[in-house]
N, C-alpha and C positions, 0 to 999 in steps of 0.2 A: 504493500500500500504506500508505504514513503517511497519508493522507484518514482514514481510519476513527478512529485515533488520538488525530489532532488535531480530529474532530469530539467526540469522548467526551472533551477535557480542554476542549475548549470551553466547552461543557454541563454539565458538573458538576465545572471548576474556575472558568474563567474568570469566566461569567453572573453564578453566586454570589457571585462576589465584590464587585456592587450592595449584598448586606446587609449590609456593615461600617457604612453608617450608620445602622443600629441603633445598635451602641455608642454615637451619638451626637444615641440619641433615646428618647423617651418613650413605648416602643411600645404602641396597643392597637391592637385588631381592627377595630373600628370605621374607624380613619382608613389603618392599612394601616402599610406598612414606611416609604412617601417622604410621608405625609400626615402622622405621630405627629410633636406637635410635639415641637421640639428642645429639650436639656438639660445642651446645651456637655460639658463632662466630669466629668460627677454620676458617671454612671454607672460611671468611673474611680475617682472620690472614697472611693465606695462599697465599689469594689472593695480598694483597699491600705487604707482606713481600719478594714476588716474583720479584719485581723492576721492574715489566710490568703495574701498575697499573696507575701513571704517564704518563708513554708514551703511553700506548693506548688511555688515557683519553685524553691526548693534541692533538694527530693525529685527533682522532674522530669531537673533538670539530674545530678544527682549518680546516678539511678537509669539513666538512658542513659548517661553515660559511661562506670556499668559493663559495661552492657550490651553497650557498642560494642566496651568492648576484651573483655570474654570472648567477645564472636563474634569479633569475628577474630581471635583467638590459635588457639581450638577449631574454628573453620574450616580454616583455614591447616593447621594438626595436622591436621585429618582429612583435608582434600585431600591432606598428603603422605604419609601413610601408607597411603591408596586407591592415589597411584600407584604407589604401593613392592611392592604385594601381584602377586604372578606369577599365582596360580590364578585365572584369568577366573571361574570360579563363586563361591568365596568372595569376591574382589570386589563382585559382583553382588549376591550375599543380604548383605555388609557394607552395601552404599551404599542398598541396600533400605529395612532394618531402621533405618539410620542418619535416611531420607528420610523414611520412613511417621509421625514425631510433626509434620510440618509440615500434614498431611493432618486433624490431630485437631485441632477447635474447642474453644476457652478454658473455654468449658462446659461441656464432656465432659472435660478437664482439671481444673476445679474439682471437680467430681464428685469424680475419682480423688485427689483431692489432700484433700475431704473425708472421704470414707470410709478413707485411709489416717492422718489427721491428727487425725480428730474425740477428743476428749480422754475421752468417756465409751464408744465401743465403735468407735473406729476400729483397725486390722489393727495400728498401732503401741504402741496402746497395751496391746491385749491380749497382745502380744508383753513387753512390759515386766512386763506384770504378770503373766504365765508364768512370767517370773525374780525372781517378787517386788521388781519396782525399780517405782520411782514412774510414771505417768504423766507426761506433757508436755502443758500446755498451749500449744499452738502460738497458735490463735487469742484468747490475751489474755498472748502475750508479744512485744512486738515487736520483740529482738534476733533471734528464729529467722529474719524475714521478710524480713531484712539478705542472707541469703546463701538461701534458700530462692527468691524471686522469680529473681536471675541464675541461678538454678541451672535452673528451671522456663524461662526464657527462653531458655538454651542449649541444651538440651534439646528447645526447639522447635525452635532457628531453625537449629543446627548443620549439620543435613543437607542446607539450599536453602543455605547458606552454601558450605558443602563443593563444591558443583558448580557453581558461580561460580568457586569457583580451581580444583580440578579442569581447568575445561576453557581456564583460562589455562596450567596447566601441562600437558596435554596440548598446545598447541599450540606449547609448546619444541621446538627443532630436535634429532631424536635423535641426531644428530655430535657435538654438543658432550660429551654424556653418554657415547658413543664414544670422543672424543679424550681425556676425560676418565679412562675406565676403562685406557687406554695408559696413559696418563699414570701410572697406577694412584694414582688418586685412591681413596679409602673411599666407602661408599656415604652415611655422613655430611657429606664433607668434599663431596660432591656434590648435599647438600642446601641447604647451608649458604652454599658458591660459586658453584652456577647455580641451582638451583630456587628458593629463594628471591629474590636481586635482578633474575632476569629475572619474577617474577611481582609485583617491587615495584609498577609504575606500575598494573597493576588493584588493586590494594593502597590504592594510593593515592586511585584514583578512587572505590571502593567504601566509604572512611571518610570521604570529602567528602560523598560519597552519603548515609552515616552521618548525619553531623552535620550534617546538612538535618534529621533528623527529630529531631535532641535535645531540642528543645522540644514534641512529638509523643510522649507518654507511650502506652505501650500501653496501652491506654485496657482493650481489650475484657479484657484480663489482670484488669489490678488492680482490675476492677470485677466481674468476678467472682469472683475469687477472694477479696478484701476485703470487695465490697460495702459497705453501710454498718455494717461493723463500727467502731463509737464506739472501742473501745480502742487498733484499730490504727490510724486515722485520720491520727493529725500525723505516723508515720514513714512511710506508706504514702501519704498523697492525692497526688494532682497538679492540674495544669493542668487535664486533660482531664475529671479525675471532679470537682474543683469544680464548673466548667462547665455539666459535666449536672446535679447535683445541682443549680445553681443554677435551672436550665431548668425539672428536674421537679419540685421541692421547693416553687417561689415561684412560678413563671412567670413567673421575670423575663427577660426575651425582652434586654432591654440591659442587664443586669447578665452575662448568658454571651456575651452579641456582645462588650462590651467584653474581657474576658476572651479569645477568640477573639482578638481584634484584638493586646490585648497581648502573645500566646504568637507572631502573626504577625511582628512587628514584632522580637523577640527572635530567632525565628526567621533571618530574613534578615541584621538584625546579625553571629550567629554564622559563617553561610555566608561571607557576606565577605571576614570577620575570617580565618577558617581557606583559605578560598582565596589572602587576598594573604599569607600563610605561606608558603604551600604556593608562589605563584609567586615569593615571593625565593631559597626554597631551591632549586627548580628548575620553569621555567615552561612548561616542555611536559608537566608531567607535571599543570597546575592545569586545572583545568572552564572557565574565561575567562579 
């Protein structure tokens, strides 16, 4: 059963990863990816001497770490309050309703996000100017985009979150929550004392899991919903949409491998760094 698996991360993780000397080369078409002669670390040079290197690094980093703790705060909240619910039906059409925006593509999302936001005849603004108050411009202010992005991102991801713990706390032993109602514990103090630290160690596994991707901007979000809007540009770019912009824009084929390579390379540092944490504090609950 793992064969199928491990051939599909073969294939389009492993193999790929031959093009990292790109970054560390002069690519044209003509001589290919291992024929383009070499250019030691221009292509690096290029990249930080650019003065985007910084700020895409800070966005990226600072746009995930919100991202990671409002999913799992608003995960965790949702799983415990799905299991708290008695009526199996409302359950059901809850964890539905909560699951069905993971199902909905970033584009179909932009859409809705401009036709509600658009500053000359979007649903918000005609609503403002119903009550005679001013319009917003969302798309050439970049404080709104501050808390607008995590908000759009929980909003996606809450509901595949949600059933991730969900089915760690379903799999708590119902005696404990028995001995516990003797006890006559509150249905709080029951959250608080078992559901929570018996669902600590997938908790834990799943923000390690996290912070594998924190250099891994959502790329397909902020590129649509952004795009190449110039204004909101230095609060909004990352890693990911440099990258392509530098792909599509130049074709520079070693200016986005380098790039690539350096979001790698930060990458793996961070994992490290947060796994040997994680195993001083306690070492069965770390990935290695």
């Amino acid at each position: 059963m793992f064969v199928p698996v491990a051939v599909y991360y073969m294939i389009f993780s492993y193999i790929p990863m031959a093009g990292i000397v790109m970054a560390f080369k002069e690519f044209n078409i003509r001589d290919g990816i291992f024929g383009s002669p070499w250019v030691g670390f221009d292509n690096f040079d290029y990249f930080f001497q650019s003065g985007k290197a910084w700020l895409v690094t800070r966005n990226t980093i600072v746009y995930n770490v919100i991202f990671l703790a409002a999913y799992t705060i608003f995960s965790i909240a949702a799983a415990v309050f799905l299991s708290e619910i008695t009526q199996k039906w409302f359950k059901k059409v809850t964890q539905t309703f909560m699951f069905l925006p993971y199902f909905i593509s970033w584009v179909t999302v932009s859409a809705f996000v401009y036709n509600f936001l658009n500053y000359e005849y979007g649903i918000v603004s005609r609503i403002l100017g119903y009550f005679h108050l001013s319009a917003i411009d969302i798309y050439s202010n970049t404080g709104y985009w501050y808390f607008l992005l995590p908000f759009l991102y929980v909003w996606k991801w809450v509901g595949y979150g949600s059933v991730l713990y969900l089915a760690a706390i379903v799999g708590i032993d119902q005696e404990v929550y028995e001995a516990a109602t003797i006890d006559g514990a509150t249905r709080f103090q029951k959250i608080t004392k078992i559901t929570l630290p018996l669902i600590k160690p997938t908790m834990v596994i799943l923000i390690l899991l996290g912070l594998g991707r924190i250099m891994r901007g959502e790329f397909d979000m902020f590129y649509q919903l952004i795009g190449n809007n110039g204004t909101l540009m230095d609060a909004t770019d990352i890693i990911d949409t440099l990258a392509f912009r530098s792909l599509m824009g130049t074709a520079d084929f070693g200016m986005a491998s380098s790039v690539g390579f350096y979001q790698s390379v930060l990458t793996l540092i961070i994992i490290l760094l947060a796994n040997w944490i994680v195993r001083r504090y306690d070492k069965d609950q770390a990935l290695f």
